[in-house]
C-alpha positions as CSV (number, residue, x, y, z in Angstrom):
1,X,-10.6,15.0,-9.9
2,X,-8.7,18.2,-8.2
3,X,-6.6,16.3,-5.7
4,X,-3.4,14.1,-7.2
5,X,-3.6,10.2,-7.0
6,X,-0.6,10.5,-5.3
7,X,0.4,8.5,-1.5
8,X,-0.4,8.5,1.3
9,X,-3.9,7.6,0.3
10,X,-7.1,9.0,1.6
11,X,-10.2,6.7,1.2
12,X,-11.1,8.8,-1.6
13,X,-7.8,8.5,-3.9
14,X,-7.4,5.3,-3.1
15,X,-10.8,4.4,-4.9
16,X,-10.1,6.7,-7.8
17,X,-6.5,4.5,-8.3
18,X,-8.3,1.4,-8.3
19,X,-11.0,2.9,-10.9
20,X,-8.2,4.6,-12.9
21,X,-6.3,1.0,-13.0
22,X,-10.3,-0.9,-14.2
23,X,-10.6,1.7,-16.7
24,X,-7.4,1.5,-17.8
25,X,-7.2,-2.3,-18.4
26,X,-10.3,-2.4,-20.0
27,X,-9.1,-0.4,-22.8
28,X,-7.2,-3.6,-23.7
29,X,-4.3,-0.6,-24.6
30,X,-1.0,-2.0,-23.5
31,X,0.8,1.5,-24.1
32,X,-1.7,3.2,-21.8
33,X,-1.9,0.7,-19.1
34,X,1.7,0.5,-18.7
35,X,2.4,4.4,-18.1
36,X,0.8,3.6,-14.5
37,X,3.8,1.7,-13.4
38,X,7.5,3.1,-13.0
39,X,10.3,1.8,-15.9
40,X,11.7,-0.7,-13.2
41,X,8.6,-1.7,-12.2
42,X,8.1,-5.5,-10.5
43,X,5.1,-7.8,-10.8
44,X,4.4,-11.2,-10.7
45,X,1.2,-12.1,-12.3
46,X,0.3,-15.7,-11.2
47,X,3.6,-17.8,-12.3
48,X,5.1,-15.3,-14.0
49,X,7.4,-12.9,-12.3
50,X,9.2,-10.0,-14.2
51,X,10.3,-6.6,-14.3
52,X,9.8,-3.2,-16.5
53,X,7.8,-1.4,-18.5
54,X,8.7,-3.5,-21.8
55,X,8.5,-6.1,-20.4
56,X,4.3,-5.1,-18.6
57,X,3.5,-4.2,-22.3
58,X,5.0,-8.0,-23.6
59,X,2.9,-9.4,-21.2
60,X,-0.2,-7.4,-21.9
61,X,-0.3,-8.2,-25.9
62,X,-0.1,-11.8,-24.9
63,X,-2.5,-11.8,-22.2
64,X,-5.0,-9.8,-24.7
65,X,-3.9,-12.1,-27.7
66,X,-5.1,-15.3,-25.6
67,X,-8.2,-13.8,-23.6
68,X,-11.2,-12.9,-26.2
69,X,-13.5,-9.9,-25.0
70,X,-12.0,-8.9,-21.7
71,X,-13.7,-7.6,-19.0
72,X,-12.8,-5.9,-15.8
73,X,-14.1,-4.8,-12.8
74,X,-12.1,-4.0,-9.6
75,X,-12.8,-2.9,-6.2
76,X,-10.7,-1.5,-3.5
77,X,-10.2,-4.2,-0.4
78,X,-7.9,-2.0,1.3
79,X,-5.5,0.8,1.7
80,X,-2.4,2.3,3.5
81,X,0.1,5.1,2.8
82,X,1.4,3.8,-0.6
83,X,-0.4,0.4,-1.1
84,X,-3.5,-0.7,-2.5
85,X,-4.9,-4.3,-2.3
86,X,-8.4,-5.0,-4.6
87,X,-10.3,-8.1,-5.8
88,X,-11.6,-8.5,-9.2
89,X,-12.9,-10.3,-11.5
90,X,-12.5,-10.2,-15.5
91,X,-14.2,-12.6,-17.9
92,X,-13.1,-13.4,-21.3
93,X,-13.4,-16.3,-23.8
94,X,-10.2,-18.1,-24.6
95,X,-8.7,-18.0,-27.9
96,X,-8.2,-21.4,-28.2
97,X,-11.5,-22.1,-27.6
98,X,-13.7,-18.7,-28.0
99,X,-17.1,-20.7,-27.3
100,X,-16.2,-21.0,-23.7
101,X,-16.3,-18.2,-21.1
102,X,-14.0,-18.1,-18.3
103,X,-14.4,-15.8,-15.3
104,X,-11.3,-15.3,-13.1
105,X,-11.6,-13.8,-9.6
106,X,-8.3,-13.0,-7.5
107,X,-6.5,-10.0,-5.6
108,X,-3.5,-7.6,-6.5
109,X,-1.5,-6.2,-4.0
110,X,0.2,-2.8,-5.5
111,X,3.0,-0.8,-4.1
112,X,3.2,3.2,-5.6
113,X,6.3,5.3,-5.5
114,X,5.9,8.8,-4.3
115,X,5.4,10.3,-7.8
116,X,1.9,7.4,-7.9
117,X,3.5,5.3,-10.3
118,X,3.5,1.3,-9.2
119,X,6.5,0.0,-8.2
120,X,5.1,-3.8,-7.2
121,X,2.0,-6.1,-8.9
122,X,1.6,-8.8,-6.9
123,X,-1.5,-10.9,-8.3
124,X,-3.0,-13.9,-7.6
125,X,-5.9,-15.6,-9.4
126,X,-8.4,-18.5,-10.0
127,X,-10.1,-19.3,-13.6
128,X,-13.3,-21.0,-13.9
129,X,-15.8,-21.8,-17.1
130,X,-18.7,-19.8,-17.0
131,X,-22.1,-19.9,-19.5
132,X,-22.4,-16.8,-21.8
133,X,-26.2,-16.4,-19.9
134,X,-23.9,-16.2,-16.5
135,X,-21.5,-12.9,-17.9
136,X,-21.7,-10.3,-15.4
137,X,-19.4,-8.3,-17.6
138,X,-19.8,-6.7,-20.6
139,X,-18.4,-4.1,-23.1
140,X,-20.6,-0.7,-23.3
């Protein structure tokens, strides 16, 4: 794509962001995902609340450690100047019990500094067990 993902967001850059950020996460890479958000970044990822690029990539390797086979799709909800909100869903089958699939649907609510680097994650979501027959999800 010719034109920077940078804010203010057209329609168009807005839904390249939000694929940039699916493909991203669905490397499972925490070194790549976290050069999307600035060192100081802010998130708070259902109860957990913390701040930085270390600390994104910490979270990440646990998140990965813990949730077998993760897979993501997002999709842009909405859009303003520099803020994106999406819904997803991801399924993955928990390491402690890697039989079982989970699906988890929620939002994220991101806030982008002017150079397109997140400065704010804001995410809630909802886990529920799902039957390997149900997946919607899965790695190419």
């Amino acid at each position: 794509m010719a034109t920077p993902l940078l804010p203010p967001f057209t329609v168009e850059t807005a839904r390249a962001k939000v694929q940039a950020a699916e493909d991203a996460w669905n490397s499972r890479d925490p070194e790549r995902v976290a050069l999307a958000y600035t060192e100081d970044s802010e998130w708070r990822n259902r109860g957990e609340f913390f701040r930085g690029r270390e600390a994104i990539k910490d979270f990440l390797r646990r998140k990965w450690a813990r949730e077998l086979d993760y897979r993501l799709m997002k999709e842009l909800w909405s859009f303003t100047d520099n803020r994106i909100s999406v819904r997803f869903e991801y399924e993955y089958r928990p390491a402690d019990n890697p039989s079982q699939w989970m699906r988890a649907h929620g939002n994220e609510h991101w806030e982008f500094d002017q150079h397109g680097l997140m400065r704010r994650r804001d995410m809630s979501a909802n886990d529920y067990p799902i039957q390997e027959r149900e997946r919607r999800y899965r790695l190419a």
